[in-house]
N, C-alpha and C positions, 0 to 999 in steps of 0.2 A: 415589519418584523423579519427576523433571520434567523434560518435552521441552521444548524450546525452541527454535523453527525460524523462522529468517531465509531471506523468499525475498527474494534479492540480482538486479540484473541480467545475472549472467553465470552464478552457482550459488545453491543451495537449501546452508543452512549448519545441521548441525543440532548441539544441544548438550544433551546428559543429566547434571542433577546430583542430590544427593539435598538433602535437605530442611535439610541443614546448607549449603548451596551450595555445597559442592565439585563438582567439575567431574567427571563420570565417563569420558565421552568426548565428542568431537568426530566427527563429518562431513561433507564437504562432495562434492556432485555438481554436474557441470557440465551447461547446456542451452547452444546456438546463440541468437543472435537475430541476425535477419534484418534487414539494411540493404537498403528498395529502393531505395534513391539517398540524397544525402546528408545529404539532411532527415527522411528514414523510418525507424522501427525498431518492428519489431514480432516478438512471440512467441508462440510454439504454448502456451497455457494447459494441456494435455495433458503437455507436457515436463514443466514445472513439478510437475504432478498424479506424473507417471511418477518423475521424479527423488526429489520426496520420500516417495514409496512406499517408493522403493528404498533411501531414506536409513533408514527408520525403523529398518525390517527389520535392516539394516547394524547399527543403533546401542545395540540392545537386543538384551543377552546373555538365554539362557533365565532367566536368577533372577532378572533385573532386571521380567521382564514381567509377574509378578501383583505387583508392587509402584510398578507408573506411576501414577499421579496426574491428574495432567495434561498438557496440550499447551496451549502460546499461541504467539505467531506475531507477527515484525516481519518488513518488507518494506518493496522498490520502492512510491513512492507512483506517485500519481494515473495508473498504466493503466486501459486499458477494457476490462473480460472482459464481454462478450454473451452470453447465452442463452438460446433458443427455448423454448418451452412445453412440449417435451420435455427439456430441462436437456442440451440438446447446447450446445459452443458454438459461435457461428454465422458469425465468422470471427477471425483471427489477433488477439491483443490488440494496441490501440496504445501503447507505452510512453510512460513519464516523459518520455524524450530527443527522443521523435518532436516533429519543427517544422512539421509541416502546416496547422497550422489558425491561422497568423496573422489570415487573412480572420475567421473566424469570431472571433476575440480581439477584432478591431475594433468587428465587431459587437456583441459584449456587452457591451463597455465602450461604449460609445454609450448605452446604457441608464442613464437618469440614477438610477433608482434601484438599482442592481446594487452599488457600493460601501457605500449605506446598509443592504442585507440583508445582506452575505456578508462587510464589510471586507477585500474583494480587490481587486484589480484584475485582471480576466482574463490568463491568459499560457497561452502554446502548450504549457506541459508539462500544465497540469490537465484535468479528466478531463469539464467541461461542454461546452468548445470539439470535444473530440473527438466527443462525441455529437453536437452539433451537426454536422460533418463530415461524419459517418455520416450523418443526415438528408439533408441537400443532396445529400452526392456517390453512397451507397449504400442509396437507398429502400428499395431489396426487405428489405436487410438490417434498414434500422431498422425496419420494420412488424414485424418477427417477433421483436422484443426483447421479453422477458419475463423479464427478471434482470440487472439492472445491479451488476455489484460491481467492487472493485478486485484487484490480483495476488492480496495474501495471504489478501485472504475469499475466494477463490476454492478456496481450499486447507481454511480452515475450513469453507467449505462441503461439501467432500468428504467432510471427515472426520466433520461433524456433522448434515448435514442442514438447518443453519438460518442461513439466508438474511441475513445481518447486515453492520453495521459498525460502526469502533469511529469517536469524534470527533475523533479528533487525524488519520486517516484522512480521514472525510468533508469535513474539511474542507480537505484540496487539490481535492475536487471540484470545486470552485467551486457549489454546490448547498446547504452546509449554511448555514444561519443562526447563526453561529458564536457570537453572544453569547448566543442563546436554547439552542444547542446542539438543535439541530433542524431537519429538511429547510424548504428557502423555497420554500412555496407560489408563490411570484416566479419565482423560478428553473424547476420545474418547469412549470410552466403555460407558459412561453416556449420550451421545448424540447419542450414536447406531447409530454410522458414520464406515465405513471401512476404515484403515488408508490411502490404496491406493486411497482415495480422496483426499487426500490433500498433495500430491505430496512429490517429494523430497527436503530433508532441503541442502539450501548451504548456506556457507559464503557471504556476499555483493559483494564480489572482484572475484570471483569464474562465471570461461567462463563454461556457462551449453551446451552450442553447437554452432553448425552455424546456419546459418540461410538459413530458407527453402529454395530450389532450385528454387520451380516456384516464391517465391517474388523476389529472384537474380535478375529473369532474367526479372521482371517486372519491377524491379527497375535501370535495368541494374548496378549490382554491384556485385562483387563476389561473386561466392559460399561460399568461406573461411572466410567473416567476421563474428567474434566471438558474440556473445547473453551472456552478462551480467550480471546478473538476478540481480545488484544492492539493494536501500535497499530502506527503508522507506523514506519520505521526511524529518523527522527530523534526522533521525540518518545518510542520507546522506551531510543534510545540516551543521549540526556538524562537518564532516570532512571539510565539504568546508571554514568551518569561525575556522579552526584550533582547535576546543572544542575537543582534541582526547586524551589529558593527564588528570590525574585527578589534579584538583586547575583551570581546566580552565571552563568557566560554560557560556553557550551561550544561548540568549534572542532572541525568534524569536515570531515576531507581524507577521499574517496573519489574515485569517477567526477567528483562534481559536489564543491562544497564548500557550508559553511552554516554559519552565527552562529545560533547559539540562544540565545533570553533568556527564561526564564520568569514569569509574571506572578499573581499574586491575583488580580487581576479584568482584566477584559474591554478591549482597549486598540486603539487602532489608528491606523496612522499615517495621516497625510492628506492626506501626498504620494506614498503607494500606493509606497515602495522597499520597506517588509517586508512579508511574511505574517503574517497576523494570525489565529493558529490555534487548536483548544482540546487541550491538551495528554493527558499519559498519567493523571495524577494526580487529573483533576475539576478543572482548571485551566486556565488559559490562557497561549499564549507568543509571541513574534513571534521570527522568522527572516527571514534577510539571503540569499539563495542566490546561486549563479551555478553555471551547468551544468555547465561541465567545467573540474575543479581541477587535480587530479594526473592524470587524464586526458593530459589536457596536457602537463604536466610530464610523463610518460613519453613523449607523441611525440619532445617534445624532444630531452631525455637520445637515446634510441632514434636520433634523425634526424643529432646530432650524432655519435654513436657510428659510424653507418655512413657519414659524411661523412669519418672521420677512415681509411676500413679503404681 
């Protein structure tokens, strides 16, 4: 059997199939996130940890549990989970959607070599601008960072102990070296980060360990099942709807929306409108985004609806 957990921005969504891919069962639990105003959104990393506790537990009957496998993991990209040299973490993560850190966007894109390392262009949802943020606005906070990951390594981290990420991930950081597929000594030296924050880079498909012994045995389920470290929500969801050759280009409506195009080799645009990322596969692809799609479209719908009562 195989677990397969998407942490989403509003629930933790978990899926058990067995080795034929059928689907065993589904769960989904819900967390809060926290609007401090209309450009802030952040959440308790602890929810997230809590909820998919409680998903597992939920989604794994007694006979299914000395036959798991494994566990991998899609997710919300580019939030920023912090944590202290005792693996507390040190304050509320800042999500994808948070828009605080334009000042600092400016700043990194002023950097004439920052598109030649990372073929990005800085933007307010990625996870470099945030750190930056943290430096400036919350000193105390940034001195005591000693583990930088994103949503869903923060959850393989839980469950495995080992400190990672995957590339199709790292690279909304604005930090990874995305053609070398490797953290940019550029980018880190500029944020006066030590690179031993931010873990080691794996592939999507790439088993980074087992899983802790006291969850085993909480969970009752083997020592021996494999931790994952899986990829982003869009670059995992791209394999799931077949978008893994280049000609084939996948349309995905959520919160935000996104054009995914997959590529053979390493590409990027040079008027900075796509993302230029390294995919699930040992690949690479560029993405078109904009934040809020159907988002949207539900205010609407929603605002007309009660315009007409």
């Amino acid at each position: 059997m195989y677990l397969g957990i998407d942490l989403g921005t509003s629930s933790v969504k978990l899926l058990l199939m067995d080795k034929k891919g059928i689907v065993k069962k589904t769960v989904s639990k819900d967390y809060p996130i926290t609007y401090l105003n209309d450009n802030w959104a952040e959440q308790n990393p602890e929810d997230w940890w809590n909820a998919t506790f409680e998903g597992i537990k939920n989604i794994l009957k007694d006979e299914q549990r000395d036959s798991l496998n494994g566990i991998s993991f899609s997710g919300q990209m580019h939030g920023l989970v912090i944590l202290d040299e005792n693996d507390e973490v040190i304050r509320p993560a800042i999500l994808w959607c948070d828009q605080r850190t334009e000042e600092e966007c400016k700043e990194l894109n002023s950097l004439e070599w920052l598109y030649d390392v990372t073929g990005n262009q800085a933007l307010t949802g990625f996870t470099a601008p945030k750190i930056l943020w943290i430096k400036k606005n919350e000193p105390n906070n940034f001195k005591k960072i000693k583990k930088i990951m994103l949503p869903k390594d923060y959850i393989a981290y839980k469950l495995s102990g080992v400190h990672g990420i995957d590339v199709s991930d790292a690279s909304g950081t604005l930090m990874l070296n995305v053609e070398k597929r490797e953290w940019s000594k550029e980018i880190i030296e500029f944020l006066d980060i030590d690179e031993k924050c931010l873990g080691k880079v794996f592939e999507s498909y790439e088993v980074i360990g087992k899983i802790k012994e006291s969850l085993a045995n909480q969970l009752e389920v083997s020592k021996e099942v494999n931790i994952v470290i899986g990829g982003g929500d869009q670059a995992v969801g791209a394999v799931g709807v077949g978008a893994i050759k280049e000609g084939i280009i996948s349309l995905a409506l959520g919160t935000s929306g996104v054009i995914f195009s997959p590529s053979e080799r390493y590409l990027r645009d040079e008027d900075c409108r796509l993302h230029s990322f390294c995919d699930s596969t040992g690949k690479y692809h560029q993405m078109g985004v904009i934040l809020s799609a159907s988002g949207a479209f539900k205010w609407w719908v929603e605002e007309v609806n009660s315009s007409k009562d």
